[in-house]
Backbone as CSV, one residue per row, in Angstrom:
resi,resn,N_x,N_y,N_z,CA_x,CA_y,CA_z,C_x,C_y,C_z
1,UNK,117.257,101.415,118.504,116.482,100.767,119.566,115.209,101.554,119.869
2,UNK,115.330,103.030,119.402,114.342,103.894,119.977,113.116,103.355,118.963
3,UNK,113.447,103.122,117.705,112.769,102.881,116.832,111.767,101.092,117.033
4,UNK,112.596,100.449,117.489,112.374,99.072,117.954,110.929,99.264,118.955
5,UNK,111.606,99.677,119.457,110.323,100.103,120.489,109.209,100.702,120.190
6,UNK,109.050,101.511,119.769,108.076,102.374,119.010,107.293,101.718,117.738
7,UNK,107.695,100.879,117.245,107.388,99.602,115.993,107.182,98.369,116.235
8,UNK,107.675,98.016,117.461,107.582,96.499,118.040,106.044,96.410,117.710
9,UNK,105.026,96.477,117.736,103.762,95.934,117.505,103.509,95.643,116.196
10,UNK,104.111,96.674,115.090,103.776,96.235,113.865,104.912,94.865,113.562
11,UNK,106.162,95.335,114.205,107.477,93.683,113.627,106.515,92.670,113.910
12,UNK,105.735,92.501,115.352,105.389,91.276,115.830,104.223,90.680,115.153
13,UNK,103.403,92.043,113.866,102.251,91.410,113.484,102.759,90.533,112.057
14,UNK,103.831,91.344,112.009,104.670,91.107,110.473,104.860,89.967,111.312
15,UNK,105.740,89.091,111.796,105.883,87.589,112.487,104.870,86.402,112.198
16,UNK,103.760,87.368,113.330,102.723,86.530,113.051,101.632,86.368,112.095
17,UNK,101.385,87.330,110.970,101.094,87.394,109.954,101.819,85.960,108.910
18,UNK,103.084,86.324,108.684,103.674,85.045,108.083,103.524,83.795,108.986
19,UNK,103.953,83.585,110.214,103.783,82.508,110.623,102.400,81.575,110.518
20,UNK,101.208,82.652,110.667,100.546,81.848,110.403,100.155,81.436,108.942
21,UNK,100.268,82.389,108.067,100.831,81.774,106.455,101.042,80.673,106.089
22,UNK,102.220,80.383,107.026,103.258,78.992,107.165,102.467,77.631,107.390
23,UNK,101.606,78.308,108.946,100.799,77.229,109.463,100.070,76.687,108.285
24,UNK,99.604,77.720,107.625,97.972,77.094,106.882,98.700,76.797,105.768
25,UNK,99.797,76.768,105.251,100.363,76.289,104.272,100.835,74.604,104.478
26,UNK,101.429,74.587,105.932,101.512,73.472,106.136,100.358,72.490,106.464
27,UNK,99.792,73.108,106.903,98.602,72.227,107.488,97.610,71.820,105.894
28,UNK,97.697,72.617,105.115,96.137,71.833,104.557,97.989,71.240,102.702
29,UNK,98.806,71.764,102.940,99.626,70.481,102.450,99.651,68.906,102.505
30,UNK,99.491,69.047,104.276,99.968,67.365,104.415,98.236,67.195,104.377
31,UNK,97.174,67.801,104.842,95.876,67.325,104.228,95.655,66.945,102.990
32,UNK,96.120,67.609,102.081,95.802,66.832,100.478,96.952,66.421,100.092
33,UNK,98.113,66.280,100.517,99.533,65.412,99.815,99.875,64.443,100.394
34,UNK,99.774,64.709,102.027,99.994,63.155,102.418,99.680,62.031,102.032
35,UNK,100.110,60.861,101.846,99.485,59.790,101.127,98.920,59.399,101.806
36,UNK,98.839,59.204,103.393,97.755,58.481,103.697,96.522,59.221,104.369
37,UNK,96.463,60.683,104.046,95.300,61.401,104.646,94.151,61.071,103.230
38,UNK,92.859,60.946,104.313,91.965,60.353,103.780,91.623,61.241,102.480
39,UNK,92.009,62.945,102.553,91.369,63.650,101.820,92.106,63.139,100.437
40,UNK,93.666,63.005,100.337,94.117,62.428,99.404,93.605,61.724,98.877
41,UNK,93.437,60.837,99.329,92.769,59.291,98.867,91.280,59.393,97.764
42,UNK,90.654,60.820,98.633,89.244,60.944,97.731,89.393,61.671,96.851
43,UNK,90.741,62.499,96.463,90.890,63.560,95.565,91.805,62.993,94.834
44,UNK,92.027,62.253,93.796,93.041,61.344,93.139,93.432,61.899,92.200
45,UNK,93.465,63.216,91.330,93.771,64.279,90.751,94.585,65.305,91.386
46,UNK,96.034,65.140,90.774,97.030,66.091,91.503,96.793,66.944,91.129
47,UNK,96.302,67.861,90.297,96.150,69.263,89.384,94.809,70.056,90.464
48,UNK,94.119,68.692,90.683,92.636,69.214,91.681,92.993,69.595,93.167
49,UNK,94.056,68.644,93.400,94.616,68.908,94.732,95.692,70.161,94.492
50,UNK,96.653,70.442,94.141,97.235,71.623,93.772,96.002,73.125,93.718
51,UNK,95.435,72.777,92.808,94.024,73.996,93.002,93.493,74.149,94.493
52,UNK,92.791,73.310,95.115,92.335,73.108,96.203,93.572,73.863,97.113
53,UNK,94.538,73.347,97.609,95.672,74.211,98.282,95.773,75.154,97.722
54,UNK,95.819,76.002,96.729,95.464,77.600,96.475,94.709,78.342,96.835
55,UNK,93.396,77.496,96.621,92.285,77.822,96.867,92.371,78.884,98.768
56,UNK,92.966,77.820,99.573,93.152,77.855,100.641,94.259,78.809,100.899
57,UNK,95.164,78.254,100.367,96.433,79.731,100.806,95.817,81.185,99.965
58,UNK,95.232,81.488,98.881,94.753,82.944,98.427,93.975,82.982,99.216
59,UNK,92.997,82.326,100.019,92.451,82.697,101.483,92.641,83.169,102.298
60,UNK,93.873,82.226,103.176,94.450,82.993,103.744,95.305,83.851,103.990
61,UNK,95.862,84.360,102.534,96.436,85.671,102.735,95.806,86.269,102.294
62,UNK,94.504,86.847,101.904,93.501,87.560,102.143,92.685,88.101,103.542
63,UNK,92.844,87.023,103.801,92.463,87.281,105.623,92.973,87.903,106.517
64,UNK,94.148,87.532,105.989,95.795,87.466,106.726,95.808,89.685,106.804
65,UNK,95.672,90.061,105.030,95.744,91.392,104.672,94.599,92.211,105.067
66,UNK,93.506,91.669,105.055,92.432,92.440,105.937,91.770,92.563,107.188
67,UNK,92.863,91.668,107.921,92.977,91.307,109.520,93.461,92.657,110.481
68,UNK,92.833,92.829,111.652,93.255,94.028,112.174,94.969,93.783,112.430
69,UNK,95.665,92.838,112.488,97.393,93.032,111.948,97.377,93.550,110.539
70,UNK,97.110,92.828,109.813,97.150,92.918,108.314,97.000,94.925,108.265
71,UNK,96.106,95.478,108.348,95.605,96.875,108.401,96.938,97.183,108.971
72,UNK,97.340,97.217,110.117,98.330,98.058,110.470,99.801,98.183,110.473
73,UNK,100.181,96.272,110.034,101.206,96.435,109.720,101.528,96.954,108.370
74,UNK,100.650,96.796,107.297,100.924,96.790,105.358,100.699,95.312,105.593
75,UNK,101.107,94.140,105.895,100.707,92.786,105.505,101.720,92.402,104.659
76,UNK,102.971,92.881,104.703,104.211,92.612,103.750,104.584,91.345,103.783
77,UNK,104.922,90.479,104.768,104.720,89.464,105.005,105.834,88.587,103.986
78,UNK,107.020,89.369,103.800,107.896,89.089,102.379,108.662,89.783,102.525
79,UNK,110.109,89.708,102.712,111.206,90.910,102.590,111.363,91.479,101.438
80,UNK,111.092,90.669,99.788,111.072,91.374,98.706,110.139,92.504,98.777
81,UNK,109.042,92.256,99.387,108.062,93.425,99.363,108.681,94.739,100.122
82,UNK,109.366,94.450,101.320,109.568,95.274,102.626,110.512,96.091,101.605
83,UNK,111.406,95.605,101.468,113.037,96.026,100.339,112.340,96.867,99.070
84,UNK,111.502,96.490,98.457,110.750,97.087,97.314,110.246,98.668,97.931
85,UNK,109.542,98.461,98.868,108.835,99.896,99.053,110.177,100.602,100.007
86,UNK,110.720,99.619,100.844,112.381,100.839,100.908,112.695,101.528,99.865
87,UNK,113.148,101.011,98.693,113.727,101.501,97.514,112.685,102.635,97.332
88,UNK,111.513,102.422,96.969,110.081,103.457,96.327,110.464,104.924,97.549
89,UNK,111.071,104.573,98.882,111.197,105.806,99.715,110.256,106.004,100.415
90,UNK,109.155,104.769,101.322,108.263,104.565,101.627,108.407,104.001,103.087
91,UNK,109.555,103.388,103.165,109.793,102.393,104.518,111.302,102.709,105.110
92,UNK,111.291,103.318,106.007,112.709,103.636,106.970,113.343,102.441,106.722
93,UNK,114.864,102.889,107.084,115.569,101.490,106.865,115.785,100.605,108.116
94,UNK,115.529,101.515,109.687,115.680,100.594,110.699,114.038,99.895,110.285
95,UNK,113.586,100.535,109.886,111.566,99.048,109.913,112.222,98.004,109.153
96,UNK,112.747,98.743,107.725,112.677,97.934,107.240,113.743,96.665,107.744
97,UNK,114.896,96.636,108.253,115.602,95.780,108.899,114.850,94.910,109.970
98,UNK,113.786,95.548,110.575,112.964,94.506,111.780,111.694,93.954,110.981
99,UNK,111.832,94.337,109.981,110.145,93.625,109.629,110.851,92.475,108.948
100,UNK,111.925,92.324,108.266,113.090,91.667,107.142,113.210,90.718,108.470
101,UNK,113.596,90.907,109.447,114.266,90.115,110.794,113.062,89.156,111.453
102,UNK,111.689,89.670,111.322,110.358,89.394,112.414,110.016,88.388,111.236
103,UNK,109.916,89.142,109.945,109.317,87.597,109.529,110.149,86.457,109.008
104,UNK,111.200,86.638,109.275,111.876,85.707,108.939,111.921,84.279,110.162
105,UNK,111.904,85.248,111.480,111.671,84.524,112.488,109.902,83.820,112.388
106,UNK,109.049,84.830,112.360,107.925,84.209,112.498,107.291,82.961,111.395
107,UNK,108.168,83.048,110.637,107.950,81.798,109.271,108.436,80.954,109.945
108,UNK,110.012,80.950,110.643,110.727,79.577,111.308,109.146,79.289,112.251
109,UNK,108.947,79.868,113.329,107.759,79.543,113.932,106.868,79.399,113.468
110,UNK,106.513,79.285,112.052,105.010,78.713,111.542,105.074,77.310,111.381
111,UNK,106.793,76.908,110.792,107.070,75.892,110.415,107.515,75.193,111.697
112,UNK,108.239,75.339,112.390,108.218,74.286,113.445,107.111,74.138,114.267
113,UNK,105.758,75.175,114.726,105.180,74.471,115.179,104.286,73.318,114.200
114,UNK,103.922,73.552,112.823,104.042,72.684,112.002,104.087,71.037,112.488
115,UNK,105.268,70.898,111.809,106.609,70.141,112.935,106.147,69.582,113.631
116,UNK,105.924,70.267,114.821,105.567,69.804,116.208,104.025,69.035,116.260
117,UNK,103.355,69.630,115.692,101.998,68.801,115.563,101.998,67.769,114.947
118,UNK,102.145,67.796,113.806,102.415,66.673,112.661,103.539,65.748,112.350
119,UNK,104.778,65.941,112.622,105.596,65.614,113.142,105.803,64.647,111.911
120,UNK,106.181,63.626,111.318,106.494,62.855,109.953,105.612,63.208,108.595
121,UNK,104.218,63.394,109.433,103.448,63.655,108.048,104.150,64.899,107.374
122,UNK,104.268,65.895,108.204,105.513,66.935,107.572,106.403,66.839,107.082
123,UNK,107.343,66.701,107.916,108.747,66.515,107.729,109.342,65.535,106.902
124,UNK,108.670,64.670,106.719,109.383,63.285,105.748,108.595,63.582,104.513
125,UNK,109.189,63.203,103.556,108.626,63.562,101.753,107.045,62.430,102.007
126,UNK,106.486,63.372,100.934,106.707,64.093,99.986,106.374,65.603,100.442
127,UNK,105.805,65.737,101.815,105.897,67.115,101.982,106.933,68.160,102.293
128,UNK,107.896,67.166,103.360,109.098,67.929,103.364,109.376,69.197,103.353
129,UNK,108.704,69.630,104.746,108.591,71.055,105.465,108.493,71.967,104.355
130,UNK,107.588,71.733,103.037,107.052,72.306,101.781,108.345,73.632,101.392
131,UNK,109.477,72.464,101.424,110.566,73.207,101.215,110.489,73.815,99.702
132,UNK,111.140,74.858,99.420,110.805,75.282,97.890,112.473,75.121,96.812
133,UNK,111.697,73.769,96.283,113.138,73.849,95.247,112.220,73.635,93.875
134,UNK,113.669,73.871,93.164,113.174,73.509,91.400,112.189,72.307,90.676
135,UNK,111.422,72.700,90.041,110.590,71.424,89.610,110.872,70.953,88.257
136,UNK,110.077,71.267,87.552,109.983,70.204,86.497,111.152,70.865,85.182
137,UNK,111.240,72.103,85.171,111.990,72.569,83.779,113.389,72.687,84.853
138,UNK,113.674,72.527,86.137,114.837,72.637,86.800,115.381,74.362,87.498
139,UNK,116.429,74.409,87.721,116.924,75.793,88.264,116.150,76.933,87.327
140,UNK,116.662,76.780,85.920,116.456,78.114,85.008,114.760,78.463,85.135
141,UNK,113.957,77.098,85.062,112.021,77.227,85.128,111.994,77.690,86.300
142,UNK,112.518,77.442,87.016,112.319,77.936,88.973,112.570,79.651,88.720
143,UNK,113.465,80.011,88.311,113.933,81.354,88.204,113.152,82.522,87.178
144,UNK,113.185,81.772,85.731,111.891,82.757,85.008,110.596,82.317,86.237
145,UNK,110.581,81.615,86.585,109.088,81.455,87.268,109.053,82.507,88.776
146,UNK,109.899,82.753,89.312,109.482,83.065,90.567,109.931,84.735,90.059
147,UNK,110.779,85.103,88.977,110.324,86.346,88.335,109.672,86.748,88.193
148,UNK,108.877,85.834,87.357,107.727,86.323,86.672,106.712,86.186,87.536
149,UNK,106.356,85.700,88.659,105.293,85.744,89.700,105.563,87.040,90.687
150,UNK,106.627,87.525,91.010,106.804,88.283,92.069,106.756,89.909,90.805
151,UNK,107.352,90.116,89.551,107.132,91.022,89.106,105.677,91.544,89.081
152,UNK,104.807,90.569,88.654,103.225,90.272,88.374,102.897,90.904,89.469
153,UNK,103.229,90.285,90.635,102.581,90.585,92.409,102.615,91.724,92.584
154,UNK,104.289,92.111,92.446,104.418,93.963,92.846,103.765,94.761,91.941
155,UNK,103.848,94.481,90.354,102.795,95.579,89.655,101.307,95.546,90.154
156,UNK,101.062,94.533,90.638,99.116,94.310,90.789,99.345,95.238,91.643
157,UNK,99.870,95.030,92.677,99.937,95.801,94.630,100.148,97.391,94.244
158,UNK,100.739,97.613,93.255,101.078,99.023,92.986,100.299,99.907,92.371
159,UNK,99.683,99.157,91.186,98.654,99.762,90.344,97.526,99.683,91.483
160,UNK,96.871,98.957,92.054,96.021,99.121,92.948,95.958,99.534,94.408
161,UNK,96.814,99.710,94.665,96.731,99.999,95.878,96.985,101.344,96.487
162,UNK,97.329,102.150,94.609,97.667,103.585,94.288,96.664,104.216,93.428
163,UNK,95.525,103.190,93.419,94.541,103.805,92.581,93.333,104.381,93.419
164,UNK,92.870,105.424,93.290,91.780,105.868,94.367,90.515,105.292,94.324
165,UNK,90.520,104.276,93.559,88.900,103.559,93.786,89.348,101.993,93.774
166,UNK,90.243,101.490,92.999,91.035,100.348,93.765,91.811,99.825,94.939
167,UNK,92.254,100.716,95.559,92.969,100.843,97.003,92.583,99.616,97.590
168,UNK,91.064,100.004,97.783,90.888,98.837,98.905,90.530,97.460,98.772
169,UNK,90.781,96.895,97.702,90.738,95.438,96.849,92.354,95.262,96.399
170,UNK,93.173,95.949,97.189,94.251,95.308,96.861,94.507,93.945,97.364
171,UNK,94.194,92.996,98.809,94.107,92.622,99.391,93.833,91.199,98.384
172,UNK,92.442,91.506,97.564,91.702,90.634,97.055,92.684,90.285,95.609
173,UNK,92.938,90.723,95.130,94.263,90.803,93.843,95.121,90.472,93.945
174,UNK,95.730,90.409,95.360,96.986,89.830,95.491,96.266,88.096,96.211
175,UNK,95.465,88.096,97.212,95.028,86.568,97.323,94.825,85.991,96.006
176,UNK,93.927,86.374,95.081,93.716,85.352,93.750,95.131,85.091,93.278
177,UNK,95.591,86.384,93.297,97.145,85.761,92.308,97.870,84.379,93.165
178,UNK,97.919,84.664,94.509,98.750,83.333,95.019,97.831,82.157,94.840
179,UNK,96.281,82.243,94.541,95.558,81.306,94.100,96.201,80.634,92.909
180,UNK,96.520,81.549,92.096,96.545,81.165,90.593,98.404,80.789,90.439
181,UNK,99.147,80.971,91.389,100.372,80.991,91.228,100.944,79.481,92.050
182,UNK,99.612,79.268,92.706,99.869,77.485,93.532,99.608,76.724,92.538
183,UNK,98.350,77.177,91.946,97.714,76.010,91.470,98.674,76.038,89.586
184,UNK,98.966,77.063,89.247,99.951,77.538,87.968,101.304,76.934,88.097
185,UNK,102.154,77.677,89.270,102.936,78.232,89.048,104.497,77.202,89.949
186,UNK,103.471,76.427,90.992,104.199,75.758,92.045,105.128,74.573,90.868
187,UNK,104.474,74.040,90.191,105.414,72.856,89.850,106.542,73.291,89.035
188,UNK,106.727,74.389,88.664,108.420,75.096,88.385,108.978,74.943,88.902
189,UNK,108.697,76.064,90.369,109.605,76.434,91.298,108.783,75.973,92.736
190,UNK,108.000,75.626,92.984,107.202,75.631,94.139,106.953,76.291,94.809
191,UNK,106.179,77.711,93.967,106.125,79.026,94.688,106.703,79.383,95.773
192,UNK,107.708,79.620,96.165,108.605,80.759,96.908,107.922,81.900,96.845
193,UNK,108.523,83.007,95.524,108.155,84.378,95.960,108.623,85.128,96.986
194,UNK,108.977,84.728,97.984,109.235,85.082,98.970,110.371,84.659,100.137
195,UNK,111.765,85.371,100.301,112.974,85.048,100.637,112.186,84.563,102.421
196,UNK,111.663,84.740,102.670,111.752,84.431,104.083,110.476,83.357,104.588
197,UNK,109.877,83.084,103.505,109.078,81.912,103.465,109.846,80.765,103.368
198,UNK,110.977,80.692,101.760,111.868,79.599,101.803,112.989,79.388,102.765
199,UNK,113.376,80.239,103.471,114.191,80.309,104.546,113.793,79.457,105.294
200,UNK,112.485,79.852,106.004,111.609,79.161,107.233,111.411,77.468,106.356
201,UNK,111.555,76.807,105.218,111.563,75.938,105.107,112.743,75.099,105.232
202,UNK,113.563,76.347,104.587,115.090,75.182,104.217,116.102,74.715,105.423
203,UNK,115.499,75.977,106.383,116.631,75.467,107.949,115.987,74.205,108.234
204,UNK,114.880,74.125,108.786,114.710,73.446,109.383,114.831,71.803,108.374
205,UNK,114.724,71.682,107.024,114.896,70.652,106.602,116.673,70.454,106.444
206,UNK,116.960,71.669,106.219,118.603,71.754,105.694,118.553,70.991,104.276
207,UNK,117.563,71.884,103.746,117.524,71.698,102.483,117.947,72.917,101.698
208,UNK,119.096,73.277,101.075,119.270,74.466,100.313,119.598,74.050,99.023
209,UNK,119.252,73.671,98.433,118.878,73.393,96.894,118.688,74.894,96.500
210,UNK,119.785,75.384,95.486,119.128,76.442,94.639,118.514,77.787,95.733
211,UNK,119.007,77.806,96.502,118.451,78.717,97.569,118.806,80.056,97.349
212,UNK,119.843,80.523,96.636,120.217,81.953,96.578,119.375,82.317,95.411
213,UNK,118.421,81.713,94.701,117.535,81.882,93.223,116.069,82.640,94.251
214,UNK,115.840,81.413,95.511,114.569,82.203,95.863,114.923,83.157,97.025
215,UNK,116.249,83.944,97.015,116.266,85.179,98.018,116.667,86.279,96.949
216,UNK,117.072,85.391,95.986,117.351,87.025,94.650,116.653,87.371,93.764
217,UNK,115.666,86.280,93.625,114.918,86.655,92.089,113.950,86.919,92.328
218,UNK,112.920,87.063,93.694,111.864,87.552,94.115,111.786,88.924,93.811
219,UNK,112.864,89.553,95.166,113.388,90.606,95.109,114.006,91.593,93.806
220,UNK,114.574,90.678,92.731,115.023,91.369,91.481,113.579,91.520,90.416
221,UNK,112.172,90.902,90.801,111.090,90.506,90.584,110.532,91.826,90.659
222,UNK,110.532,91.794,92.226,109.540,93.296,92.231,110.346,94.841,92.439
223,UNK,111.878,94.749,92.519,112.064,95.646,92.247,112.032,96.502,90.441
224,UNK,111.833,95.609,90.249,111.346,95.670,88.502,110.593,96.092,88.159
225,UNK,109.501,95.652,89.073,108.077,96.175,88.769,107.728,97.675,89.167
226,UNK,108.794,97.776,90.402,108.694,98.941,91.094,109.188,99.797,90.064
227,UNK,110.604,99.856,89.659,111.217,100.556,88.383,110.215,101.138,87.097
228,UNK,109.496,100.307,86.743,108.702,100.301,85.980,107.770,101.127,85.910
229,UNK,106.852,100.222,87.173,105.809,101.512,87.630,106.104,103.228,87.618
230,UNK,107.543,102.815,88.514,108.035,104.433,88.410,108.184,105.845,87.682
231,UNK,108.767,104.709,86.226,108.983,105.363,85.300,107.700,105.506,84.890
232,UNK,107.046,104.747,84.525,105.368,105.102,83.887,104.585,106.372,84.480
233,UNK,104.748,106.408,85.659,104.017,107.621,86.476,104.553,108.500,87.541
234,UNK,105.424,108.211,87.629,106.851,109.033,88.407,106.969,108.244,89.917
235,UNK,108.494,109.054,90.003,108.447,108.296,91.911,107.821,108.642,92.745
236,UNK,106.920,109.672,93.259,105.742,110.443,93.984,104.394,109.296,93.591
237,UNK,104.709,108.333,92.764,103.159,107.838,92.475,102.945,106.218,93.611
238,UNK,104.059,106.124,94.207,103.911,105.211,95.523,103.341,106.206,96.301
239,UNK,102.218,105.687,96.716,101.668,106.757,98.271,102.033,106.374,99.391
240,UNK,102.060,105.108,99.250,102.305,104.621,100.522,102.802,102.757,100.718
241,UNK,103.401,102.116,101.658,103.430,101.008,102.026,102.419,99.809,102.267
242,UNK,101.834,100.172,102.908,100.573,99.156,102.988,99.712,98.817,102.365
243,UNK,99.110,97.109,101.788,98.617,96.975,101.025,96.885,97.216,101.127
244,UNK,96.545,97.510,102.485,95.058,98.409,102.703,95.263,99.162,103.843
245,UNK,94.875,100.598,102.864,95.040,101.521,103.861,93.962,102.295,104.122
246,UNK,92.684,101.999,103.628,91.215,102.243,104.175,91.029,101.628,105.520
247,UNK,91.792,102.208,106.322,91.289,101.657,108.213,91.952,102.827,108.595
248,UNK,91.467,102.617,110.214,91.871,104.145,111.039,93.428,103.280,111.411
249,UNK,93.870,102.230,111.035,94.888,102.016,112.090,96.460,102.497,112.030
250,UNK,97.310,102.659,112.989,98.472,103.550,112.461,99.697,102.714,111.496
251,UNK,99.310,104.077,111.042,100.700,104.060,109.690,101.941,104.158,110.141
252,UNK,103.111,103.830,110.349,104.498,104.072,110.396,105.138,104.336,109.582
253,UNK,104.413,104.255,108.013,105.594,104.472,106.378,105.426,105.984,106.766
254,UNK,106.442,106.407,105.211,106.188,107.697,104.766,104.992,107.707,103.777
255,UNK,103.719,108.165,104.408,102.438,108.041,103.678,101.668,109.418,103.275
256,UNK,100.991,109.087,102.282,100.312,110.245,101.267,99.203,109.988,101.599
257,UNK,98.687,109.103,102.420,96.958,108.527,102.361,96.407,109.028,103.790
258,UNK,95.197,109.382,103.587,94.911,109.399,105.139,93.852,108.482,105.403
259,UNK,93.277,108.525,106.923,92.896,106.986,107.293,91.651,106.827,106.353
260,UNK,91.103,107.467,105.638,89.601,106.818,104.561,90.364,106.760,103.431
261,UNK,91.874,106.526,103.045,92.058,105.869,101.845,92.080,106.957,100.757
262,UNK,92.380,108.195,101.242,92.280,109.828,100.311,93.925,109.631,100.258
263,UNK,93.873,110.362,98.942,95.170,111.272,98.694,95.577,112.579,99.494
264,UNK,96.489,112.660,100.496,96.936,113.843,101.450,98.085,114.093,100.677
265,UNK,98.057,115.427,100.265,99.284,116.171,98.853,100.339,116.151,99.737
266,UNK,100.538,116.309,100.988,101.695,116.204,101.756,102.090,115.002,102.533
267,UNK,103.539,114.301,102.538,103.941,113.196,102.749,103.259,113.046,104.640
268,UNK,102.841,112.392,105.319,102.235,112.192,106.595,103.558,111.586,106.885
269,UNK,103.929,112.709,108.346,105.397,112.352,109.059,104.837,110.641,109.305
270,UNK,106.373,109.551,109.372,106.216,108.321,110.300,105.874,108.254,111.123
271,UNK,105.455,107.265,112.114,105.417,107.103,113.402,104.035,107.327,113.969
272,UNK,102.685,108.374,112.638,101.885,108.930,113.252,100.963,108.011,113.619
C-alpha cells in the first residue's frame, strides 16, 4: 500500500494513457467502418481505410509516449510490456501489479465511454467494441501474427531506447510500427498485441473468441525478444523501463539513465 501511494500518479497515467488509446481507436473506427458514416461512403477502399486508421492510431500512440504522462510513466500502456521489463529486472513487482491492474481498468474506460457516446455505431457489428478475434488464416494466423508483431515491438523498444543516440525516437519507432501493424497486420488477428487492450474489448462485448492467444502470445512475443536481446548484449544492457527517458520527469524503475538521457554506471535507487 506504501508503494500504491507513492506510484498512484504514474498507475493513473498508465490508465489514462491506454484509455485514451481506446478512445481514439474507437472513435476514428466507427468513422471509417461504419457503414453509414459519410467518411466510409467517400473512402470505398477497405485497404485505404485500414491505412487511414493506422495512420491515426501510430499517432496517437506517439503522442500518447511523448505526452507529459507518457515521459513519466514509460508509456507501457500493455501488460506484455510491464511483465517484459519485470523479467529484464527493471520494474518492482508491486508497480508492476498496479500498472497490469490501471490499465486494464483504464482500457474498460476508454471503451465504455466509447459506448456511451456512440452507442450502436459501436457496439453492433461490424465494429463491435473493435473486439480482437481471428481473421482470415483463423486461430493459428492470429497467433504467428500477434507473435510476430509484439516480438518486432519489444526488439525495436530495446535496441532503441538503449541506444545513446536513439533513445529519444523510441517513441517514433514504436508509433510507425502500430502504423504498419493496422494497416499489415489487423486482418489476421486484429491487432491485439496487447492483453489489456483485448480485455477492455471482450467484457464489455462478452466476446471471448480465442482470448487466452491474445493474453499469451503477446507476452510470449516480447519476452522473446527480451531473451534475445539479452543474450546478444548481456542482462545489464536494459537501462531502463521507459520508452523516453530524455525529460526531467520522475523515474520509479530501476534506472541507469539520468534525466538528459546519459548512461549513469550505477543503477538510480526507485522511487527517485
Amino acid at each position: 500500500m506504501e508503494t500504491l501511494k507513492k506510484h498512484l500518479p504514474e498507475y493513473l497515467m498508465e490508465a489514462a494513457e491506454l484509455g485514451l488509446f481506446m478512445v481514439s481507436a474507437g472513435v476514428f473506427t466507427v468513422l471509417f467502418e461504419y457503414p453509414g458514416s459519410p467518411v466510409h461512403h467517400a473512402i470505398a477502399n477497405t485497404d485505404l481505410r485500414r491505412f487511414l486508421i493506422g495512420v491515426a492510431m501510430g499517432t496517437t500512440a506517439i503522442a500518447l509516449i511523448y505526452s507529459p504522462w507518457g515521459k513519466q510513466s514509460g508509456a507501457h500502456m500493455n501488460p506484455a510490456v510491464t511483465l517484459t521489463f519485470y523479467r529484464a529486472g527493471k520494474v518492482q513487482r508491486q508497480d508492476a501489479f498496479f500498472y497490469i491492474l490501471f490499465q486494464c481498468l483504464g482500457g474498460l474506460a476508454g471503451v465504455y465511454l466509447v459506448a456511451i457516446l456512440f452507442g450502436n455505431l459501436f457496439t453492433q457489428p461490424p465494429v463491435s467494441y473493435i473486439v480482437t478475434v481471428p481473421g482470415l488464416l483463423g486461430w493459428a494466423g492470429a497467433l504467428l501474427g500477434e507473435w510476430t508483431i509484439a516480438f518486432i515491438m519489444m526488439m525495436t523498444v530495446l535496441l532503441s531506447s538503449n541506444h545513446p543516440t536513439l533513445n529519444r525516437y523510441t517513441g517514433l519507432f514504436a508509433g510507425c510500427l502500430v502504423m504498419l501493424y493496422v494497416t499489415f497486420e489487423a486482418p489476421l488477428s486484429g491487432f491485439g498485441m496487447n492483453p489489456a487492450r483485448s480485455f477492455a474489448s471482450a467484457l464489455p462485448a462478452q466476446n471471448w473468441t480465442d482470448f487466452w492467444l491474445y493474453v499469451l502470445v503477446p507476452l510470449l512475443g516480447m519476452l522473446s525478444a527480451a531473451a534475445l536481446y539479452q543474450f546478444w548484449f548481456g542482462r545489464r544492457a536494459v537501462k531502463c523501463a521507459k520508452l523516453h527517458h530524455a525529460n526531467h520527469k520522475r523515474c520509479i524503475f530501476r534506472c541507469n539513465y539520468n534525466s538528459d538521457g546519459k548512461v549513469d554506471l550505477s543503477d538510480r535507487l526507485p522511487n527517485s
